[in-house]
N, C-alpha and C positions, 0 to 999 in steps of 0.2 A: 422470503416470506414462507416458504416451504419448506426450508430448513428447519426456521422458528415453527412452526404448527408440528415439526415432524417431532423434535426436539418436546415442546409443551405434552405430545401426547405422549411421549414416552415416559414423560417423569410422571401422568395421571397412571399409566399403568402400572409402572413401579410401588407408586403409594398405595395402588391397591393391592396389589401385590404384598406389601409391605404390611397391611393391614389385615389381610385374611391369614397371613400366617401367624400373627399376634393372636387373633381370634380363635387360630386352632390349635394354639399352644395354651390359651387360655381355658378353653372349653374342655381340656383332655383330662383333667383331675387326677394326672399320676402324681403319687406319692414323692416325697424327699424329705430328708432327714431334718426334722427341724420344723414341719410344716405339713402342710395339708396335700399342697399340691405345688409343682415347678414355679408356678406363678403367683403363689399364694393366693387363690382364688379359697374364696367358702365354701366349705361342702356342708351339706344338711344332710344327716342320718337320722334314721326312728332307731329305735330300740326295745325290746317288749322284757318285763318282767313279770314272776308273780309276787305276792308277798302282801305285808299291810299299806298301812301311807306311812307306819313309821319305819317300814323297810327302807318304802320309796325315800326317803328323806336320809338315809343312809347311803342308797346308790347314787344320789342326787349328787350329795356331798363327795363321794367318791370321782364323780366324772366332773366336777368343778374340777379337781386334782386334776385330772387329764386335761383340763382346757388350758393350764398353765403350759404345758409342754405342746400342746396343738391348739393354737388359738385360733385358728380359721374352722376347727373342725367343732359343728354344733350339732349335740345329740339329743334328739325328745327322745325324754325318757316314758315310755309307755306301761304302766302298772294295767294289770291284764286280770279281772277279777273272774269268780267262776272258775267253769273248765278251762284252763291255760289250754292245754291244747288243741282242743275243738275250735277255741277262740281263732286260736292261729292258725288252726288251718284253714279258715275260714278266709283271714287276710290271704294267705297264700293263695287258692283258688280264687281269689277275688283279684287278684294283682295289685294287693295293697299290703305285701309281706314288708316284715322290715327290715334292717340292715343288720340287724344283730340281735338274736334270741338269746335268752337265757333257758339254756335247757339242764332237765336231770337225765336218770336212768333210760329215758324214753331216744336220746339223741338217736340210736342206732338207727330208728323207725324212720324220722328224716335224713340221715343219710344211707337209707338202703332207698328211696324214694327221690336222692336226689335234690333235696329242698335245702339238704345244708351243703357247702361245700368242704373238701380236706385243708387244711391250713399248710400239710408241709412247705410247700413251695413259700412261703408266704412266710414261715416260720426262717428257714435259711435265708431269705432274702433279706431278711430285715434281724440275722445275725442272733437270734432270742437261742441261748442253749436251753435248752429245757433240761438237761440232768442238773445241770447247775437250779434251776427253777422249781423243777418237781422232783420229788423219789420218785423210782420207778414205776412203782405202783399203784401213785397217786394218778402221774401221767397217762398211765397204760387206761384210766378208768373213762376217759375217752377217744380210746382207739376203737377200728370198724376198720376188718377187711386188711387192717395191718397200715391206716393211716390213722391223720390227730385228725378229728372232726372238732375236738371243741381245745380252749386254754381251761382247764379249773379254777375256778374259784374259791369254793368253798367242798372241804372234804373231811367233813369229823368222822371219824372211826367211830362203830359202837365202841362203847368202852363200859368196864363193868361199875356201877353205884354199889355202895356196901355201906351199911350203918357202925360204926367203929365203938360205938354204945356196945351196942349188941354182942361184938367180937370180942369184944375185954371181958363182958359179964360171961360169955362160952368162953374165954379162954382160947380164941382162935386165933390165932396171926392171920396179922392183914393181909388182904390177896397180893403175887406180885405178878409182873409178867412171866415168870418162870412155872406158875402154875399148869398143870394139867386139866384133864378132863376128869380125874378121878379125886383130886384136888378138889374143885368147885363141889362133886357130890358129897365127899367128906365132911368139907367143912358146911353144906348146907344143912344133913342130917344133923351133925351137932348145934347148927341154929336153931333148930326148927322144937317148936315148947309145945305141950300137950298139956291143959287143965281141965281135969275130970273126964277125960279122955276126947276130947275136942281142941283139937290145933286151934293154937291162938297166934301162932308165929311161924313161919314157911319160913324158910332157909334161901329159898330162891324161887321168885317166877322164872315158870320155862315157858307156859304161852303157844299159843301155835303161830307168832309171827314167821315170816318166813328168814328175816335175816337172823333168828336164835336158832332155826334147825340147821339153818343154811351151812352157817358157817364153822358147823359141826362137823358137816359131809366133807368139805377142805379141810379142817385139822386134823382130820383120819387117813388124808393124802387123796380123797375119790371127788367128783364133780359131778354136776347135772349133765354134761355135756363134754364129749370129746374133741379131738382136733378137728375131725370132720365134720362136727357139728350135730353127731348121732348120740340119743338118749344112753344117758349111762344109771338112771334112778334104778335099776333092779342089779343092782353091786355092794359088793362088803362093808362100804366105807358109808352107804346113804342106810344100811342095814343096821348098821350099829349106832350110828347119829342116831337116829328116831327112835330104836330100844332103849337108847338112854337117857333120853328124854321121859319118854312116857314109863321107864324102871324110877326116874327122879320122883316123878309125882305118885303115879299108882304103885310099887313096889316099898318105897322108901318112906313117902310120904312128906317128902322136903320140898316137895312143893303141890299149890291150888290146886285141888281138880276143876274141872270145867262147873261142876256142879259147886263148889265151895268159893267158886269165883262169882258165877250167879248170886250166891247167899251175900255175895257183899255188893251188887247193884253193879255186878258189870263193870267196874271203874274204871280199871286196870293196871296195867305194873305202877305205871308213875305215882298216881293218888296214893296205893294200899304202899309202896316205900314212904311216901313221904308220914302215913300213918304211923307207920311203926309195924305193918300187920306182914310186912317182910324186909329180910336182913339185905338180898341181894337182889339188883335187877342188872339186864344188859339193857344197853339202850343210847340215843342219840344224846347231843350236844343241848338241846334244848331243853332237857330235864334238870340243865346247872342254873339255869333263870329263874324255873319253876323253884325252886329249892331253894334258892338264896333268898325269897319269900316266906318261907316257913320256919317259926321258930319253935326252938326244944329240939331239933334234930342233930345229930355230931355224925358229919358223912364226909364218902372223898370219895376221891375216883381211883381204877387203877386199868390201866391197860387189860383187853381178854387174854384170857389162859392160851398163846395161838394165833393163827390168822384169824383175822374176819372183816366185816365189810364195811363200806363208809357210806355214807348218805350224802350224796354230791350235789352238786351242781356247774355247771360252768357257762363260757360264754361262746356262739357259735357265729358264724356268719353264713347267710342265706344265699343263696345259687342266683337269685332276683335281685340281689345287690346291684348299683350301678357304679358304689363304691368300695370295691372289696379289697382294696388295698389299706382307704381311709379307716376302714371298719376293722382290719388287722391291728391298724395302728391302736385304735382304741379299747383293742378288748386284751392288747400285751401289754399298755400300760395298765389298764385294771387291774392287771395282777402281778403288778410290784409291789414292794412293801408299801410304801408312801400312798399306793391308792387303797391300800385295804387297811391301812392303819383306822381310816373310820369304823370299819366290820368288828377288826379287834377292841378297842379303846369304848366299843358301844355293847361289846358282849353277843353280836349277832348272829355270830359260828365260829367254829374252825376255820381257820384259812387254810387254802389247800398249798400254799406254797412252804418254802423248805426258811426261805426268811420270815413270812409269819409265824410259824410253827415255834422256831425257834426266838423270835422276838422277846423282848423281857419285858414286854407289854401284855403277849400274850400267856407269858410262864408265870408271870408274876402278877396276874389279875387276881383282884378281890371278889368274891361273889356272897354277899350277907355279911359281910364285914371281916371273913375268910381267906386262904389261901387255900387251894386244892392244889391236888396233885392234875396240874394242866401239863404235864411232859406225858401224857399217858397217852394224849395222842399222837405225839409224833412218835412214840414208845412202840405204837400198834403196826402191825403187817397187816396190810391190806390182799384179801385174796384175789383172783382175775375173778370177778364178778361175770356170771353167766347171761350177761346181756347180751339179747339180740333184737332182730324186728319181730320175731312172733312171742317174745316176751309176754304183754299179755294172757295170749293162747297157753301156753307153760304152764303159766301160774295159776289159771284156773283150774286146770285140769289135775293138778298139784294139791292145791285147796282144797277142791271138790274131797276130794279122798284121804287128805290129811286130817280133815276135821273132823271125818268121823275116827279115825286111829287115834287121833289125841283122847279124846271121850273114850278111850277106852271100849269101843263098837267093832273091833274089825281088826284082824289079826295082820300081824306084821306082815306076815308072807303077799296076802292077800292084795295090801294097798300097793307094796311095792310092785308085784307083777300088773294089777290095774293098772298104774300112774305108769310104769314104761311101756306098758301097749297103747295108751292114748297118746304121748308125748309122740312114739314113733309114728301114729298118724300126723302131728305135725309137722313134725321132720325128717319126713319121706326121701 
């Protein structure tokens, strides 16, 4: 009889036994090929973006793609209207971050803060080469500190718009990537039409955005910022960018002054190209949507004379994760071909990888019943963009003193020693 009880208790403790370590293989949500998790348990991830509802309905369709290759793994997708990032920091001090941001230019901020975590580990783990995925300078545009904080997603180059109207009646050959800097003012002067002595046609907006100065101060070989992260704005190469800029419009007259821009209601580059009332702009991916709406216009793209910069995005994962393996998983399938084939096939951006770029989807897209020249992005070098965490603090102080040198107010010498005495109180 003591046998049997001893015997009976032993197999209850076994089965419990049995049972708790099912539960804690169950409950553990590590990753495996193929799945969610060892046990194929369900994970639940949030997700934040910003954009329209017809973006959302673009990302939507995108991580359906991903559900086929992880079907245990379910993501709310969270469209974030407003300030994105106040939004979200808000979740994050609240303990309601989510498991995968989409961030821009701003990432560094969260990962100097800790809020987002590095991917390498995560990246070799689960075998993703990223040379074979990004160029190098796609990739590099979310590095921090000499890790990958985010995957890219989306990375169109500026790339320069030019009216091909315009270039045949001057007689201009069409821009190539092989142009210079002295290139784009040539040919802008000869754009640029005067009747009864009032320009009626600019050659080129120059603008005081900061990515048209920017990436003037890199095609001259100089930068905001050196290795150690100390102010380089009062040097040769940001000395010449901004003289030839403000030589373009006040010296030459090839392009708007601040005051001939006002006279046309502030518009800015995109409207006064699409008018006709200039031959050249630089500028983003989003101006090929705009324009494949407008009709009478004969335009195309051509890669910048040089380096210059991209307007990114990509996908990150949060430090407050509970699943940050599950959430690797979904943001390196995002950006294979197959999940971004919705982005390309809907004209949403650039894709930042090396298979979208080159796609014949995306080389051979229509835009107003058209073919452009869409190799102009993958055509472009991208420079190491001067992102950090006191980026904000930068660019104000940058601005601040830029806007009055564009206006023609305030002598070259001047802004640049201003702008590198304030920067170096940031970067003490």
């Amino acid at each position: 009889m003591k046998r049997r009880s001893f015997g009976i208790i032993s197999l209850l403790v076994l089965s419990m036994l049995i049972g708790l370590t099912a539960c804690g293989s169950k409950d553990s949500g590590s990753s495996a090929e193929g799945g969610a998790g060892t046990s194929g348990k369900k994970v639940d991830l949030s997700m934040t973006i910003w954009g329209s509802e017809d973006e959302k309905k673009i990302y939507q369709e995108r991580l359906d793609i991903v559900k086929k290759t992880y079907p245990d793994i379910n993501v709310k997708l969270n469209l974030v209207a407003g300030d994105y990032d106040q939004k979200v920091q808000t979740m994050i001090a609240g303990g309601t971050a989510p498991d995968i941001m989409m961030i821009a230019e701003n990432y560094q901020a969260y990962a100097s803060k800790n809020q987002i975590i590095p991917l390498d580990e995560l990246i070799q783990k689960n075998n993703v080469n990223m040379s074979e995925r990004y160029t190098d300078d796609i990739a590099n545009l979310m590095k921090y500190d000499g890790k990958q904080y985010g995957m890219p997603d989306r990375a169109g180059a500026m790339v320069l718009f030019y009216n091909k109207d315009m270039f045949d009646k001057a007689g201009v050959s069409y821009p190539t990537k092989d142009w210079k800097q002295e290139d784009l003012l040539n040919a802008a002067q000869k754009l640029t039409i005067k009747e009864n002595g009032k320009t009626v046609q600019w050659g080129y907006y120059p603008g005081s955005w900061w990515p048209q100065w920017m990436q003037l101060i890199y095609q001259n070989g100089g930068s905001l910022l050196d290795a150690d992260n100390k102010p380089t704005f009062d040097s040769e190469p940001v000395r010449k960018a901004l003289q030839f800029l403000n030589d373009l419009t006040f010296k030459y007259g090839a392009g708007p002054t601040p005051t001939e821009i006002a006279d046309m209601g502030n518009i800015g580059a995109d409207p006064l190209f699409a008018q006709g009332k200039i031959a050249m702009e630089t500028t983003g991916f989003w101006n090929i949507g705009s324009l494949a709406k407008v009709q009478g216009i004969n335009w195309d793209i051509a890669p910048i004379w040089g380096e210059t910069n991209a307007f990114f995005n990509g996908f990150t994962i949060t430090n407050a994760s509970k699943h940050k393996e599950e959430a690797f998983k979904v943001i390196e399938a995002l950006t294979t071909l197959d999940a971004q084939m919705p982005m390309i096939e809907k004209g949403q951006d650039a894709p930042a990888t090396k298979a979208g770029l080159s796609s014949d989807k995306f080389l051979n897209a229509e835009y107003g019943g058209k073919k452009i020249n869409m190799a102009a992005f993958s055509e472009s070098k991208i420079y190491a963009e001067p992102l950090n965490p006191q980026w904000n603090e930068m660019m104000k102080v940058i601005n601040d003193k830029l806007g009055v040198y564009f206006n023609n107010k305030a002598s070259l010498d001047d802004t640049v020693t201003s702008i590198q005495s304030g920067l170096e109180k940031i970067y003490k």
